[in-house]
C-alpha positions in Angstrom: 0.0 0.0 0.0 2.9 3.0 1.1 5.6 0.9 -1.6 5.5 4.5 -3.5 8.6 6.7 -3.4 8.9 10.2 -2.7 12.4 12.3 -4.1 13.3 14.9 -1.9 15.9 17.7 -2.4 18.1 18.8 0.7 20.8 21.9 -0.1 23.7 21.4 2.6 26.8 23.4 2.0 25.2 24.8 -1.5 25.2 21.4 -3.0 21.7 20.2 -4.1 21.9 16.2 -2.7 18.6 14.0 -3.7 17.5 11.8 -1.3 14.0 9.4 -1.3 11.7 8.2 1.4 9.0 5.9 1.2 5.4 7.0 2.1 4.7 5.3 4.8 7.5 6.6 6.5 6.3 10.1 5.6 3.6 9.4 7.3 5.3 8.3 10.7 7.5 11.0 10.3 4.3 13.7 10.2 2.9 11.7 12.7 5.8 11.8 15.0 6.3 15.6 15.0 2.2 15.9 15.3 2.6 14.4 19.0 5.6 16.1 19.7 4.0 19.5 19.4 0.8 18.2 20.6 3.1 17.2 23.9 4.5 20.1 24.4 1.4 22.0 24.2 0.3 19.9 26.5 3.3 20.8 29.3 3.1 24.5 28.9 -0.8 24.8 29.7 -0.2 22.0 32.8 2.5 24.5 33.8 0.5 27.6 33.5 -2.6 26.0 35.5 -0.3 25.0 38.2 -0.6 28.3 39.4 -3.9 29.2 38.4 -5.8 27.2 41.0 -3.8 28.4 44.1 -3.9 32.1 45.3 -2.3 32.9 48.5 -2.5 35.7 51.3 -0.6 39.0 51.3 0.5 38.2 54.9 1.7 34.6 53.2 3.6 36.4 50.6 5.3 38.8 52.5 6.7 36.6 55.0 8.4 34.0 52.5 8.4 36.3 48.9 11.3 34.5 47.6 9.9 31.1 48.3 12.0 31.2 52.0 12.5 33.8 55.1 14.3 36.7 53.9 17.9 35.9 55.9 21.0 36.6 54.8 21.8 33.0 54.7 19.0 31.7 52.6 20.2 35.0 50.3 23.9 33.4 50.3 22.4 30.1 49.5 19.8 30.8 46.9 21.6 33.3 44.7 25.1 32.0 44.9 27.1 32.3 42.8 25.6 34.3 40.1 24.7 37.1 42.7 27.9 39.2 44.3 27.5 40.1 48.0 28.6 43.4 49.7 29.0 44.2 53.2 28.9 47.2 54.8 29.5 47.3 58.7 28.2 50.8 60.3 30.7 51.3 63.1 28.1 54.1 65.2 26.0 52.5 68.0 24.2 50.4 67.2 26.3 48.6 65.0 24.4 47.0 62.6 26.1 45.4 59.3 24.0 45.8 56.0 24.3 43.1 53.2 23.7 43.8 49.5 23.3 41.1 47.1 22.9 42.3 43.4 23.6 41.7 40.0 22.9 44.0 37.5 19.5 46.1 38.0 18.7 43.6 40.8 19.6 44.4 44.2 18.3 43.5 47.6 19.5 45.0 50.8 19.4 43.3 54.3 20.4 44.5 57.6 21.7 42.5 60.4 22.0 43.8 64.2 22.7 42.8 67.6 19.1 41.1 68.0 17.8 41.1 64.6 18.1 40.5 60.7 15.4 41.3 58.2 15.0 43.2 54.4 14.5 46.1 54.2 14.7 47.6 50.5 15.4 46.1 46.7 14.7 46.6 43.1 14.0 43.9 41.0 13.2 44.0 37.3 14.7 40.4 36.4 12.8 37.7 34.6 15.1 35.0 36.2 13.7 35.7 40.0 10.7 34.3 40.3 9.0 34.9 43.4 6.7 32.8 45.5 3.4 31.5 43.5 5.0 32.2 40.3 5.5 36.0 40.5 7.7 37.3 38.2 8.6 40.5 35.8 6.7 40.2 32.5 3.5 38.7 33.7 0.3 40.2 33.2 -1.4 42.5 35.5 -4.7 39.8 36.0 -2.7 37.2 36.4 -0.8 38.8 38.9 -4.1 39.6 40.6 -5.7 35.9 40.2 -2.7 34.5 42.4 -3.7 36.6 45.8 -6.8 36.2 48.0 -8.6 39.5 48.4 -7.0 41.4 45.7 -9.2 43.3 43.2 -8.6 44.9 39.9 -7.4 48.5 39.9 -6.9 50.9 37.5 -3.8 52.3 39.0 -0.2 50.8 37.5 0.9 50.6 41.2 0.0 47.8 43.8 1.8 47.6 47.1 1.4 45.0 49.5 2.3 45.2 52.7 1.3 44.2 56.4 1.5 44.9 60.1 3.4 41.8 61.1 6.0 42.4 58.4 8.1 45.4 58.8 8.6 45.7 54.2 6.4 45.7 51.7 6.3 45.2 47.9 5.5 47.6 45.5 4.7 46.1 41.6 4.8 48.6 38.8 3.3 47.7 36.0 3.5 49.3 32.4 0.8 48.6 30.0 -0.9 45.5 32.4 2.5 43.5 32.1 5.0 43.7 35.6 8.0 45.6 34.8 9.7 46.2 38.4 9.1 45.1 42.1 10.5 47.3 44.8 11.4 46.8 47.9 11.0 49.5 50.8 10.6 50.0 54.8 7.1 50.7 55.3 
């Protein structure tokens, strides 16, 4: 039945070279690149979904935004070794030492003291840090909005979370409903 012979012309280094295939393996061939896309499809919709059905809390967010506790060691761990690390020890009472992990337009700063460690500002306008529940720069502004309980659409291109217990928040900017930079301030 596929016993019929197709020619086929290939140009590699500007020579013409004639090669033939059968029919039936034409067909397993189409067939074969069919599921492959189909496949693929497939993984980039189960990824996209994986987000979809879980929204979390601002108060949820803000204590683990990176996916951990803001500490200088889970920093050092997470962004080593593409991130450099400053450090900046303020010799007036109290002494406190301040950390800065950047790399490029990223930054975030953290502050260690006697009694205490925490964040306390950044920038981030990075693709390649994703945030907890799949925040990241380029996303859209109701997508954003679909992955936190109690948040509503808003006109404005500015939405700042923050909360008592946490002593940062987050400010998204958006630019024409896609995220184009997080910052990072003391409330």
């Amino acid at each position: 039945m596929f016993s019929k012979r197709f020619t086929f012309v290939i140009i590699m280094r500007n020579q013409i070279k004639p090669f033939s295939m059968r029919a039936d393996r034409i067909i397993f061939v189409i067939l074969f690149l069919l599921v492959m896309l189909i496949s693929s499809v497939c993984s980039v919709n189960s990824y996209t979904q994986q987000y979809e059905s879980k929204s979390i809390t601002v108060k949820e967010f803000l204590e683990r935004p990176f996916n951990f506790v803001p500490s200088i060691k889970n920093f050092n761990a997470s962004m080593s070794p593409s991130y450099k690390m400053q450090r900046y020890r303020m010799l007036k009472p109290p002494i406190d030492t301040i950390y800065r992990f950047y790399k490029g337009k990223n930054e975030i700063f953290l502050q260690r003291s006697k009694h205490d460690e925490s964040m306390f500002a950044g920038s981030i306008s990075s693709k390649k840090i994703q945030m907890q529940n799949g925040i990241q720069i380029g996303m859209y502004k109701k997508d954003f909005l679909c992955r936190f309980d109690g948040l509503m659409q808003r006109e404005s291109d500015t939405i700042k979370l923050k909360h008592s217990d946490v002593n940062y928040c987050f400010t998204f900017i958006f630019k024409n409903d896609k995220l184009v930079l997080v910052k990072i301030d003391n409330k």
